[in-house]
C-alpha positions in Angstrom: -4.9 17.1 -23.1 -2.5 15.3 -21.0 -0.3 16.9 -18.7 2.7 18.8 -19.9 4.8 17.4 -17.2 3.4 13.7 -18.5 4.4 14.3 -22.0 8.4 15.5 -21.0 8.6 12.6 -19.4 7.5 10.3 -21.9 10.4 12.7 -24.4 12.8 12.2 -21.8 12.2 8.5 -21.7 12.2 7.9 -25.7 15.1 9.9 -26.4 17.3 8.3 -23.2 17.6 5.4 -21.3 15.7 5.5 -18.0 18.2 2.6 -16.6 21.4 1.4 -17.8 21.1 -1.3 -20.3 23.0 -4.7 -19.5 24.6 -5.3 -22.6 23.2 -8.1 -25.0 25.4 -10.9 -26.0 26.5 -10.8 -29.4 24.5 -14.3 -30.1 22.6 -17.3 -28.2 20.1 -14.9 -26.4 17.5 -16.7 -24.6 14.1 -15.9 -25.9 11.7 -14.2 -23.5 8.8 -17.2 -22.9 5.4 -16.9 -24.1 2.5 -16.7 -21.9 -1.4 -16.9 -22.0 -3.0 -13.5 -23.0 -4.9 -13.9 -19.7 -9.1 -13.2 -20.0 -8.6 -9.6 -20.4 -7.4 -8.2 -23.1 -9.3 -5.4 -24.6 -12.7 -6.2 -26.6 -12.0 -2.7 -27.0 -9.5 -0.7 -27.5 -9.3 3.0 -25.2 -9.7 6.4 -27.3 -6.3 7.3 -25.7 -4.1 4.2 -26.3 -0.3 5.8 -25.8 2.5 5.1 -23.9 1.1 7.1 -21.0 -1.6 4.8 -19.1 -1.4 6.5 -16.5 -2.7 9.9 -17.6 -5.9 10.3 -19.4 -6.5 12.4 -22.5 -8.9 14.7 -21.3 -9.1 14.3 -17.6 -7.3 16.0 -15.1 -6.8 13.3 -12.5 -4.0 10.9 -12.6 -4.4 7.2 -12.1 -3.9 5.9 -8.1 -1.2 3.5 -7.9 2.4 3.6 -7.6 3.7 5.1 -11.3 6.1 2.6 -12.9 8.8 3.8 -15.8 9.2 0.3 -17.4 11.1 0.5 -20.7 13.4 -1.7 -22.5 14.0 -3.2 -26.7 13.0 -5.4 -28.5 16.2 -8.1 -29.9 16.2 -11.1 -31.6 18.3 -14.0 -30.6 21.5 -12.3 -31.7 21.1 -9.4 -29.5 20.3 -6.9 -32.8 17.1 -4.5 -32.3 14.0 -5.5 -34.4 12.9 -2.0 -35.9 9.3 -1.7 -36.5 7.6 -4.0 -33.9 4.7 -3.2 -31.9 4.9 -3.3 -28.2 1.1 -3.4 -26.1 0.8 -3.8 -22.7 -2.4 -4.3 -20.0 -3.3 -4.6 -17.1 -5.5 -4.2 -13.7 -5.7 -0.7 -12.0 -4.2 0.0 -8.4 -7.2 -2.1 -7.2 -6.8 -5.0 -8.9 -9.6 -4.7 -11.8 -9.5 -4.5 -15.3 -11.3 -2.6 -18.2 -13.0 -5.8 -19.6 -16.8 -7.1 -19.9 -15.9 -9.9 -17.9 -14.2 -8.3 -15.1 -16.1 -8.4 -11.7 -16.7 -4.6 -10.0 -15.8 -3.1 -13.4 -17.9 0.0 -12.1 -15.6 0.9 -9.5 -12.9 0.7 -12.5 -10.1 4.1 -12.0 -11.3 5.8 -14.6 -8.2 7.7 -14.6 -6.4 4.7 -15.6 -5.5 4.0 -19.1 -5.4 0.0 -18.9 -4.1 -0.4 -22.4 -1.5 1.4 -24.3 0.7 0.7 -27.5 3.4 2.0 -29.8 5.7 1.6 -32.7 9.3 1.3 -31.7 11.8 2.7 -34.0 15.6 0.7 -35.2 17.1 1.4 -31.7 14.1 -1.2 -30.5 13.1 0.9 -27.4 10.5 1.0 -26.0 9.0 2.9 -23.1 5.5 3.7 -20.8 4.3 5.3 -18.2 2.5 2.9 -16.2 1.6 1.6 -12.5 3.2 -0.9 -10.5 1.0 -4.2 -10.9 -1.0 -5.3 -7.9 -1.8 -8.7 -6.5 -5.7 -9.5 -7.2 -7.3 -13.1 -6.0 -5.7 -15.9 -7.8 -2.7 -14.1 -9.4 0.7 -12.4 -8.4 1.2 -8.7 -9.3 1.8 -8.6 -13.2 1.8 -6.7 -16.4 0.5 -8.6 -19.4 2.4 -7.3 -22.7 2.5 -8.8 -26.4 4.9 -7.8 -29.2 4.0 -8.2 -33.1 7.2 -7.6 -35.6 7.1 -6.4 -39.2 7.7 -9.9 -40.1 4.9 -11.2 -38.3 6.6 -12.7 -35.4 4.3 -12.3 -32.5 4.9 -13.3 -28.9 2.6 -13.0 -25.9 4.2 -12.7 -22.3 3.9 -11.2 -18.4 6.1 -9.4 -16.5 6.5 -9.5 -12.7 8.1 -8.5 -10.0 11.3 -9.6 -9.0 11.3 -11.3 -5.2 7.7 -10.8 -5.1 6.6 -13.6 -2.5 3.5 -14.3 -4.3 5.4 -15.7 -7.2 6.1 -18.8 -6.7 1.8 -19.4 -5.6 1.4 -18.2 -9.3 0.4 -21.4 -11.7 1.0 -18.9 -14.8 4.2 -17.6 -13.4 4.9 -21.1 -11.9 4.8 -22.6 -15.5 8.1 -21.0 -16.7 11.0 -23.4 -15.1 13.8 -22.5 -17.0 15.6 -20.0 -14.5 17.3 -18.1 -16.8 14.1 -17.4 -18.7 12.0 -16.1 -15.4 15.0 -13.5 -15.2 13.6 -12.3 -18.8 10.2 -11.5 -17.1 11.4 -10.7 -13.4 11.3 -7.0 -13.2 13.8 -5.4 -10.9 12.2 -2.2 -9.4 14.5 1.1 -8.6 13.5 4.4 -7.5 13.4 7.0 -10.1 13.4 10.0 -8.1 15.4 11.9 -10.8 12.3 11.1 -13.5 9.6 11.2 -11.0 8.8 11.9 -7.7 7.6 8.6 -6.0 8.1 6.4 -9.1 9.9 3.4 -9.7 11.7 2.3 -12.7 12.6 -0.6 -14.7 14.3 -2.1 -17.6 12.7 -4.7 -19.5 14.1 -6.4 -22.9 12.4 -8.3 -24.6 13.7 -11.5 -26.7 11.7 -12.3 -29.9 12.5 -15.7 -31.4 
């Protein structure tokens, strides 16, 4: 089972804001822009697919890497929560490889980290994991692929990354966005969150479904 420490702070995180929320216009949001899914997302999916990647079912060891809070809602274009979407997320482990086929040195793969998790947010449109603070691997800036499916069948496929990171701007995926205002959408500004947990950061995230 995971640790008890783990699963308070994934309560803590569902039932409160980690961050403060800037507060969404009442209309004209800019959607957040879609991205490639990248060449690694899951052929298969984890046993343990929550909003904890970085924490195991079953294993005692935590993932290496920097733990990152990242949370955030889902809105549509006139700022009101979409209940019932599904938020996924991916990404590399603290050495830059990913749980895929085609991923070169999969067999030095953390094991301890989850790589994939998943959940149902509610009407509030929060959403929240536990995750690690991407890494840089050759040919792309740190990032954290996610995708987002609504009840209506809406689906949109997008990256974050981090804000100031020099690496950015060498990025062809990240590169590919030129509006300004919609790179803010997927820039993530990292904070200390000493008061959730020791040595992580945090960050708040919404994301804008057209």
């Amino acid at each position: 089972m995971k640790t008890s420490t783990s699963r308070r702070l994934l309560l803590a995180g569902a039932g409160a804001s980690l961050l403060p929320f800037a507060s969404a216009r009442a209309a004209g949001l800019i959607a957040t822009p879609q991205q490639t899914e990248g060449p690694f997302y899951p052929t298969a999916f984890p046993a343990d697919m929550d909003n904890d990647l970085v924490q195991v079912r079953g294993q005692q060891a935590r993932a290496m890497g920097t733990v990152l809070h990242l949370e955030g809602r889902v809105l549509d274009l006139n700022g009101k929560p979409v209940d019932g979407a599904i938020v996924e997320i991916w990404q590399c482990d603290a050495q830059g490889i990913y749980d895929h086929p085609r991923q070169p040195g999969r067999d030095r793969r953390d094991s301890a980290f989850q790589g994939y998790g998943r959940l149902l947010v509610k009407a509030d449109g929060r959403y929240t994991f536990r995750t690690l603070t991407p890494v840089a691997y050759p040919g792309r800036t740190p990032h954290i692929h996610f995708k987002v499916a609504t009840s209506t069948g809406k689906m949109l496929t997008s990256q974050f990354y981090i804000a100031g990171e020099p690496s950015n701007e060498r990025d062809g995926v990240f590169r590919g966005i030129r509006d300004p205002r919609q790179r803010e959408l997927v820039e993530m500004k990292l904070q200390p969150a000493p008061g959730l947990e020791a040595g992580a950061l945090a960050t708040s995230m919404d994301i804008v479904v057209s």
